[in-house]
C-alpha positions in Angstrom: -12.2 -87.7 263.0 -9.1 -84.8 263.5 -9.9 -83.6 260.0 -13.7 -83.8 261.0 -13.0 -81.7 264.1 -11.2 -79.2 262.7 -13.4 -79.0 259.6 -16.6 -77.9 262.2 -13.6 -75.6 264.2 -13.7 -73.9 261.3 -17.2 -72.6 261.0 -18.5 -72.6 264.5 -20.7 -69.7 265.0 -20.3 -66.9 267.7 -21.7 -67.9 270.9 -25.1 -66.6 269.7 -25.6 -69.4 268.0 -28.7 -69.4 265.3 -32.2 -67.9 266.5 -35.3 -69.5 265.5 -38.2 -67.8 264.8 -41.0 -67.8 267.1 -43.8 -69.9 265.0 -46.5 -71.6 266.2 -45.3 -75.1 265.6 -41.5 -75.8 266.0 -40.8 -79.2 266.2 -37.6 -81.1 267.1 -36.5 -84.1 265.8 -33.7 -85.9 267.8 -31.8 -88.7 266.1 -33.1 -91.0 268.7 -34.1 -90.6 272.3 -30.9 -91.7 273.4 -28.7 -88.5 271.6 -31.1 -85.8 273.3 -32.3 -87.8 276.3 -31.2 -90.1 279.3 -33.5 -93.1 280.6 -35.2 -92.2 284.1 -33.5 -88.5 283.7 -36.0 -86.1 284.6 -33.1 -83.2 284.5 -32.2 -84.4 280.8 -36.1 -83.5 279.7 -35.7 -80.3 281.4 -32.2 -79.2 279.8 -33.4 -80.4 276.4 -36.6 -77.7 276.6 -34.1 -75.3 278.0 -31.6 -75.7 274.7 -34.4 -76.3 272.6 -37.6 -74.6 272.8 -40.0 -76.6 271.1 -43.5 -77.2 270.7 -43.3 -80.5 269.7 -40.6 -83.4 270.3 -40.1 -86.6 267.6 -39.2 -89.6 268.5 -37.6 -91.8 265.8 -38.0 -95.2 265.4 -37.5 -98.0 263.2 -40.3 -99.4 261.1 -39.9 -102.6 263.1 -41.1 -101.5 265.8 -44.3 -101.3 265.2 -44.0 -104.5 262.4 -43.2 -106.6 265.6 -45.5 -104.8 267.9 -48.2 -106.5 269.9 -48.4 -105.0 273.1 -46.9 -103.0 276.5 -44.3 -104.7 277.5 -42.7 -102.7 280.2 -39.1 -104.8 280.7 -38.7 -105.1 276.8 -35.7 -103.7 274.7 -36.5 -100.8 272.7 -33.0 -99.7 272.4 -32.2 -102.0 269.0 -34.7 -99.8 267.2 -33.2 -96.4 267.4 -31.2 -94.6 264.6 -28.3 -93.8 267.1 -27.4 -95.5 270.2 -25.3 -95.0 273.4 -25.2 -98.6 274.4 -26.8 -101.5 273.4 -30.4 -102.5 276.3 -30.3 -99.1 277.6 -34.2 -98.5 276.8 -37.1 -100.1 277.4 -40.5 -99.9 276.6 -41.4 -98.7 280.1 -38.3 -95.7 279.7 -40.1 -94.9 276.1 -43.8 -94.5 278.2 -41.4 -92.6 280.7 -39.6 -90.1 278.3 -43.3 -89.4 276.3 -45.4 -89.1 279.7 -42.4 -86.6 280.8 -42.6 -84.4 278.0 -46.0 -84.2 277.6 -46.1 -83.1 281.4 -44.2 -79.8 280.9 -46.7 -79.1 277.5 -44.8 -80.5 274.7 -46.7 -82.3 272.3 -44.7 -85.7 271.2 -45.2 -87.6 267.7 -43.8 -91.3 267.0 -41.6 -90.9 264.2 -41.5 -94.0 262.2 -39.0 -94.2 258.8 -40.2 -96.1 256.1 -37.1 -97.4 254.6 -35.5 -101.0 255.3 -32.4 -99.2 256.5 -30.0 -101.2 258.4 -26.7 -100.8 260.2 -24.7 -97.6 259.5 -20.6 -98.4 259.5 -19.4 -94.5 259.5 -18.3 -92.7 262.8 -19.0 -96.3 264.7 -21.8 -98.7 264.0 -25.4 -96.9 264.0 -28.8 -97.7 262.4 -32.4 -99.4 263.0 -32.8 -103.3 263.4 -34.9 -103.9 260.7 -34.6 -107.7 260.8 -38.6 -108.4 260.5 -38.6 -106.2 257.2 -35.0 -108.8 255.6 -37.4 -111.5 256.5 -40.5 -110.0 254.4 -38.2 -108.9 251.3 -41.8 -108.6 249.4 -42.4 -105.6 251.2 -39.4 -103.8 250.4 -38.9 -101.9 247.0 -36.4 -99.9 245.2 -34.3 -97.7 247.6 -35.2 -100.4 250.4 -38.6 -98.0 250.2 -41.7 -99.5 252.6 -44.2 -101.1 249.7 -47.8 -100.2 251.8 -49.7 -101.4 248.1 -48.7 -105.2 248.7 -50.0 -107.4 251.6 -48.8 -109.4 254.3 -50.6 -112.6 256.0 -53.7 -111.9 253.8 -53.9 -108.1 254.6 -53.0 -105.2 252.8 -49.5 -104.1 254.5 -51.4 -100.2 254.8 -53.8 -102.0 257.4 -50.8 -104.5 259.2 -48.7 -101.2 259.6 -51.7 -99.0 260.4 -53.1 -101.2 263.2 -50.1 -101.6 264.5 -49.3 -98.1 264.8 -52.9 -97.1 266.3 -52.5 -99.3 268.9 -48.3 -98.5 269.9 -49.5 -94.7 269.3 -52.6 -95.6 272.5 -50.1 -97.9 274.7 -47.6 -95.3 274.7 -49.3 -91.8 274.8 -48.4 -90.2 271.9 -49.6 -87.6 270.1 -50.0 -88.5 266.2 -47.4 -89.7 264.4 -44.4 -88.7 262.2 -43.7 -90.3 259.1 -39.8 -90.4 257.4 -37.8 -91.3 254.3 -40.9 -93.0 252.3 -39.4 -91.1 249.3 -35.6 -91.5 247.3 -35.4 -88.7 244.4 -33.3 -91.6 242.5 -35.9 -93.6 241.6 -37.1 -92.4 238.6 -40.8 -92.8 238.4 -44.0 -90.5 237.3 -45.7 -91.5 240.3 -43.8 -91.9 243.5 -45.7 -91.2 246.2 -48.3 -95.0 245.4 -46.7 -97.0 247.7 -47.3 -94.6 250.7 -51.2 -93.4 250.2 -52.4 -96.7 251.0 -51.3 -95.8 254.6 -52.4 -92.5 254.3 -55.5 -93.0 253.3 -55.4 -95.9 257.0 -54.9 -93.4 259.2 -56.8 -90.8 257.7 -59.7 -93.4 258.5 -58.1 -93.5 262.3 -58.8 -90.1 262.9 -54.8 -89.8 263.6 -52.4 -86.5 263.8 -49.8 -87.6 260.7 -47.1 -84.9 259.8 -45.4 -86.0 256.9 -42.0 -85.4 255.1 -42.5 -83.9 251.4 -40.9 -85.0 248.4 -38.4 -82.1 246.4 -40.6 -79.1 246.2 -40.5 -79.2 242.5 -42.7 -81.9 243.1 -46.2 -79.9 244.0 -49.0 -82.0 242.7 -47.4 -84.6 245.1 -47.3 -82.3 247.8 -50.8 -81.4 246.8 -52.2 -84.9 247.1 -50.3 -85.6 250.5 -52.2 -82.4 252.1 -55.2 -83.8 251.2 -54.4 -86.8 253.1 -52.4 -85.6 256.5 -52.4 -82.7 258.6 -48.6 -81.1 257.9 -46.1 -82.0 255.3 -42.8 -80.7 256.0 -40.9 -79.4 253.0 -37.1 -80.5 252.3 -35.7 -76.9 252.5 -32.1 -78.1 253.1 -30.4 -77.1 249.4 -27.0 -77.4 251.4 -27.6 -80.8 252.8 -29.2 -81.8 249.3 -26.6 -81.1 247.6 -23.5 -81.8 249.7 -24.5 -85.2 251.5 -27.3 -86.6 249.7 -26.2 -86.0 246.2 -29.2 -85.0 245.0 -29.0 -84.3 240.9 -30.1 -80.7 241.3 -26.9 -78.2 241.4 -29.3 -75.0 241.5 -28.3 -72.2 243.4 -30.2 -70.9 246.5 -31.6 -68.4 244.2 -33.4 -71.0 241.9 -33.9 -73.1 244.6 -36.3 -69.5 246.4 -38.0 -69.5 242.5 -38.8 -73.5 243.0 -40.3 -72.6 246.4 -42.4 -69.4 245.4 -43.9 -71.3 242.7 -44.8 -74.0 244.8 -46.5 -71.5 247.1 -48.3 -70.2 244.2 -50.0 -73.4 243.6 -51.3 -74.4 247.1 -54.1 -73.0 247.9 -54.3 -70.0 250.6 -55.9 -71.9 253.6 -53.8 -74.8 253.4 -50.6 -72.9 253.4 -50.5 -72.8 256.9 -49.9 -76.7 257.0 -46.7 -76.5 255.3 -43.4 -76.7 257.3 -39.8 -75.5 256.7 -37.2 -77.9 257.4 -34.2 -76.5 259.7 -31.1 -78.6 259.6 -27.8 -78.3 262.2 -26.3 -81.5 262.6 -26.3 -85.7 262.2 -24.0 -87.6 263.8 -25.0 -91.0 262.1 -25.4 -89.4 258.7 -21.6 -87.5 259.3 -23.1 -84.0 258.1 -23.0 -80.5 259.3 -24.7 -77.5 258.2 -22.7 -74.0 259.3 -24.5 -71.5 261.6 -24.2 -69.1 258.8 -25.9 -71.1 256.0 -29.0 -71.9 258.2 -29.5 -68.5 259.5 -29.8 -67.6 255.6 -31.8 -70.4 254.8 -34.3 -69.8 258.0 -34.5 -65.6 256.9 -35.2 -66.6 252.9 -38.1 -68.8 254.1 -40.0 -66.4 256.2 -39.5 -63.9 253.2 -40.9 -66.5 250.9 -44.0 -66.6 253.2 -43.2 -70.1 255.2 -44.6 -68.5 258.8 -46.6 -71.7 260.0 -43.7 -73.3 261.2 -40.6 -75.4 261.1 -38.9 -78.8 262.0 -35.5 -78.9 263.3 -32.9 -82.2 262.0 -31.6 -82.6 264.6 -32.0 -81.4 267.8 -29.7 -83.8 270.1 -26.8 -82.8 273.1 -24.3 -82.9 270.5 -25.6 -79.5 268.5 -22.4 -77.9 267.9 -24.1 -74.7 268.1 -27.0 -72.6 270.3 -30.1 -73.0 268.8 -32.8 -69.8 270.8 -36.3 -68.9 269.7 -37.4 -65.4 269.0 -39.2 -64.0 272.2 -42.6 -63.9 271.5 
């Protein structure tokens, strides 16, 4: 942890911090509710906006908790099914209806963010991760890179509809605004067609008249991309070449100037009118994951994408209290 310390010592950014540009949607993405926010804490909601001006707020959860939903329950733990966790029982479902209804007050629209990947406990920094105990008792809906498999079926249904219905009705209960969805795709598995286990949901929610934003796959991948426009209203790009490389191993080694090339072809091939549903990623820091990206590298990043023509807007991974730099939006 020393080494760690030091390591961040050494490229932390002026006081300044990084500015944002001021784009229509900017969305943050805490790890969980419990790294940006504090239960029954109206003056945690209220420094959070302050840090992070945002026009929309994600909150993560595991894929469990809608697998096991069936119903409000106001006194019931929802603490076991976020990503990162103060203490254990600290949330409930009536804190959750609390943190949504308190956001939404001061004009932030909030999204469910649901990852779709069996991923359990995380032994790095201390022990993190989702309870996904429902999905390591349903091991036929779990493929290659512990991937969700919406194509196969569950109690006579197609999983798509279990999930979907599930979701509709947590997405009503608790307010929210659409929903976010995370991690359906692993660049390791090697297949022509990766993206057939998650249209079958899609294609649910398209039918539930529901807000989806939706990660992208690499953006070498454009007739993917393509094909998830068509079936959700914002796909956010991975636009992290940094992170890619350095903490998720990904094969590519291209540099930032290939990587610009990759992404103005892509452009080329969307059409004009749905370009404006394309989202750059933004990435600072994750304390479960262990890695940081320096002020310098995402100011870069964040300039190159407006150049490229990426002027819709942005997500930010993550926007928690333990951001080791400012993050400020460009006044309007």
């Amino acid at each position: 942890m020393i080494v760690i310390l030091l390591g961040l010592a050494s490229v932390m950014p002026p006081p300044l911090g990084v500015t944002l540009p001021n784009h229509p949607i900017r969305v943050g993405v805490p790890e969980s509710p419990d790294s940006a926010f504090m239960p029954a804490s109206e003056e945690s909601i209220n420094q959070f906006l302050k840090h992070y001006n945002v026009t929309h707020v994600v909150l993560v959860m595991s894929p469990d908790f809608i697998n096991t939903y069936n119903g409000f329950e106001p006194g019931r733990d929802v603490t076991r099914y976020f990503r990162f966790r103060v203490e254990a029982d600290r949330w409930t479902q009536s804190d959750l209806l609390w943190l949504v209804k308190g956001l939404k007050s001061r004009g932030v629209k909030v999204l469910l963010g649901v990852y779709l990947k069996a991923e359990g406990p995380i032994y790095k920094y201390s022990v993190q991760g989702f309870d996904v105990r429902w999905l390591e008792e349903h091991p036929n809906l779990v493929g290659s890179g512990k991937l969700l498999l919406f194509n196969n079926s569950i109690y006579g249904v197609s999983y798509a509809e279990f999930f979907s219905s599930r979701l509709e009705k947590a997405i009503m209960d608790f307010r929210f605004d659409g929903v976010y969805l995370m991690a359906w795709d692993d660049w390791r598995i090697s297949s022509s067609n990766r993206i057939q286990h998650i249209i079958p949901l899609l294609e649910n929610l398209r039918k539930k008249s529901m807000l989806v934003f939706i990660e992208g796959p690499e953006i070498t991948r454009g007739d993917d991309i393509l094909k998830l426009l068509e079936l959700s209203d914002y796909v956010v790009l991975k636009t992290a070449p940094l992170i890619s490389r350095l903490y998720y191993m990904e094969k590519s080694n291209k540099s930032f100037f290939s990587y610009e090339q990759d992404l103005s072809k892509l452009l080329g091939e969307i059409p004009a009118e749905h370009r404006s549903r394309l989202l750059f990623t933004a990435c600072t820091f994750s304390f479960v994951d262990g890695w940081f990206n320096p002020a310098i590298e995402l100011r870069l990043e964040v300039s190159r994408f407006e150049e490229a023509g990426l002027r819709a807007g942005y997500v930010v991974y993550y926007t928690d209290r333990y951001t080791p730099y400012r993050i400020t939006i460009e006044s309007g």
